[in-house]
N, C-alpha and C positions, 0 to 999 in steps of 0.2 A: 504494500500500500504506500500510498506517498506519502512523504517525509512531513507534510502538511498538518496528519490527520494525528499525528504523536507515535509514540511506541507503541505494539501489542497490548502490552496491559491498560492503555489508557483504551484504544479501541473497544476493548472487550470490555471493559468494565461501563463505558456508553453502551454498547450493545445491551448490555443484561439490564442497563438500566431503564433503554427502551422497548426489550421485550416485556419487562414488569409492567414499563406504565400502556399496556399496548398499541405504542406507535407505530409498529406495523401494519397492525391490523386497520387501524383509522387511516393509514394513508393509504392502504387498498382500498378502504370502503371508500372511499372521496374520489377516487380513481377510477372507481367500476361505475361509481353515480356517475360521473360523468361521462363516460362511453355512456351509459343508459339516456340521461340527456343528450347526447348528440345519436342517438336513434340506434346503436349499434349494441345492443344488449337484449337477448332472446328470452322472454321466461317462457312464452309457448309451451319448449322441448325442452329439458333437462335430462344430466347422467349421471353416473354417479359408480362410483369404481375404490378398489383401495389397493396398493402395492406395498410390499414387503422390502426393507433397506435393515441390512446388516447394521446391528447392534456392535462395535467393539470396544467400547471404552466403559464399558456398565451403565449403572445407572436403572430408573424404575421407566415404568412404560417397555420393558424390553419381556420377549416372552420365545418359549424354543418354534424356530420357524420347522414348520410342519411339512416345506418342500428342499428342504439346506439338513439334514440329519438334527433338526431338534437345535441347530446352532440360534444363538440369542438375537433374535433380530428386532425391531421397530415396524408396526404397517401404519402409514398413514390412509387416512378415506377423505377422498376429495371430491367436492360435485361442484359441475359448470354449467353453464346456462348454452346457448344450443350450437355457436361455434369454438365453444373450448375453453371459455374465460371464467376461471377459478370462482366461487361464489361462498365455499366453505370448505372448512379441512378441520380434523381432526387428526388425533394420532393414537395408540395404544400399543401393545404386546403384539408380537407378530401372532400370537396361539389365540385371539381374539376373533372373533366370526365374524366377515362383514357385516351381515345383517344386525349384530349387537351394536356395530358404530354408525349404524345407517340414521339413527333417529339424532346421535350426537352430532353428526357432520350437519345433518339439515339443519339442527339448532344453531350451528355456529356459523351459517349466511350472515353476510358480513353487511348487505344492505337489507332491508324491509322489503319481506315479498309481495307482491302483488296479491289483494283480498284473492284465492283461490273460488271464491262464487261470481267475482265478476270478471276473471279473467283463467283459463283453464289453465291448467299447468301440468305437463305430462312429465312421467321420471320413468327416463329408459336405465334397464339394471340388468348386469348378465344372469346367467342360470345360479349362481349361489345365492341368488336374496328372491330366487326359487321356495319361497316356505313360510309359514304365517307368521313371522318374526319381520322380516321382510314388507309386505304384504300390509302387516297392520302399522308398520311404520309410514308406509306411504299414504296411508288411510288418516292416519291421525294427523297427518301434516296439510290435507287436503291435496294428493297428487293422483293423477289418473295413473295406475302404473301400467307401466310396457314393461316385463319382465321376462324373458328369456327362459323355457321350460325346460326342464332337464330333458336331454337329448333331442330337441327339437325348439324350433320357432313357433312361436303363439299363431294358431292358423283360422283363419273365419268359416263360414258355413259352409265354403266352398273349397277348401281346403289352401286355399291363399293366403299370403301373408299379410296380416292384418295394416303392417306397416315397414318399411324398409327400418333397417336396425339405425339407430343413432347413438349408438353405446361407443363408437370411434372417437368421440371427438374428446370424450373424459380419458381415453389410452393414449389418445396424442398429448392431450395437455401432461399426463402424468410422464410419458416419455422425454417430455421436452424439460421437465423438473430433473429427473435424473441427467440432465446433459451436468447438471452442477454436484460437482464431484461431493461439496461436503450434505450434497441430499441424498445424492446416492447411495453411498455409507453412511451411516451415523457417527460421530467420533465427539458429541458433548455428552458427558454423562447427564445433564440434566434436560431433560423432555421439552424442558421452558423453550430452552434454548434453539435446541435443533426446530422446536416447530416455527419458534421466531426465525429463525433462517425457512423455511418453504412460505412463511408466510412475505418475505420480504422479494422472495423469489417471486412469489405470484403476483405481486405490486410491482414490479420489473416486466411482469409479461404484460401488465395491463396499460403500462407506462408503453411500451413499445408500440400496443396497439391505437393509443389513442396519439402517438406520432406518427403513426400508418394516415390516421385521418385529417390532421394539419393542426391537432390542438395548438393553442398557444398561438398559432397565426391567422393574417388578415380574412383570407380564404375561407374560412371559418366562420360562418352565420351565428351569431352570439343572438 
């Protein structure tokens, strides 16, 4: 980092102090409201996904991953709005079931959702949140769900698919989380921490998208 911002410990010790007071999390919310004001924020269709990052430095929130031999990993669950833009994350034990962090992740949207009676709101989810765990989370929250059935696609009377899947766009966003090495691994022992790093990530992707659209410039219809 540049010589500007002080030593390591002075960094890190701002850092913990704006994970505490959640300055991350407010400058994503600010960030995502506004993509939403300038028209580029989906609630229509939503996803919602969770992935699994190696635990190595200890610490709580780590749990044995069930596809790594039982090794100590981290899953975060993250759901987007319908071209891929972060809206909530949570994090827990890799040995934690999607569908148990499916109702914490929706709690922790980072803006105000749209009343679900005046504006519908569909939550596309793969085959693990397949199950009335699943099911009544997206019930309680008010979401139509599109849920992925075990070993097959949800199909209509006609044996057609009720709707093209939109579960991609929450694997790209989580794909493009793991380009950053310290989200990839986990390496803070404290959960605070590491989630305040994905959460500053996601405030990066939302910051990039709304210089896609000319924020900040003339061009720009205020």
């Amino acid at each position: 980092m540049a010589r500007e911002f002080g030593d390591d410990s002075t960094v890190h010790r701002w850092f913990q102090a704006f994970v505490k007071a959640s300055v991350f999390e407010e400058i994503w919310a600010v960030l995502a409201a506004e993509c939403e004001r300038l028209g580029n924020l989906g609630w229509t269709w939503q996803a919602a996904d969770g992935m699994i990052s190696k635990a190595r430095m200890g610490g709580a929130k780590r749990g044995s991953n069930p596809t790594d031999r039982a090794k100590p990993a981290t899953k975060k669950s993250l759901i987007v709005e319908r071209r891929g833009g972060p809206l909530g994350l949570e994090i827990d034990g890799a040995n934690v079931h999607d569908t148990k962090l499916l109702e914490a992740t929706i709690e922790a949207i980072v803006l105000k959702r749209p009343d679900p009676h005046e504006v519908t709101q569909r939550l596309c989810l793969d085959k693990a949140y397949d199950n009335p765990t699943g099911e009544a989370a997206c019930e309680a929250a008010g979401y139509v769900p599109h849920i992925r059935c075990i070993g097959k696609e949800k199909l209509d009377a006609r044996g057609e698919k009720r709707h093209p899947a939109r579960r991609w766009v929450v694997e790209c966003t989580l794909a493009w989380l793991s380009k950053c090495r310290a989200i990839l691994i986990r390496y803070d022992k404290k959960p605070a921490n590491y989630k305040g790093l994905i959460q500053l990530a996601c405030t990066l992707l939302w910051c990039r998208w709304l210089h896609t659209l000319g924020w900040g410039h003339k061009k720009v219809s205020r």
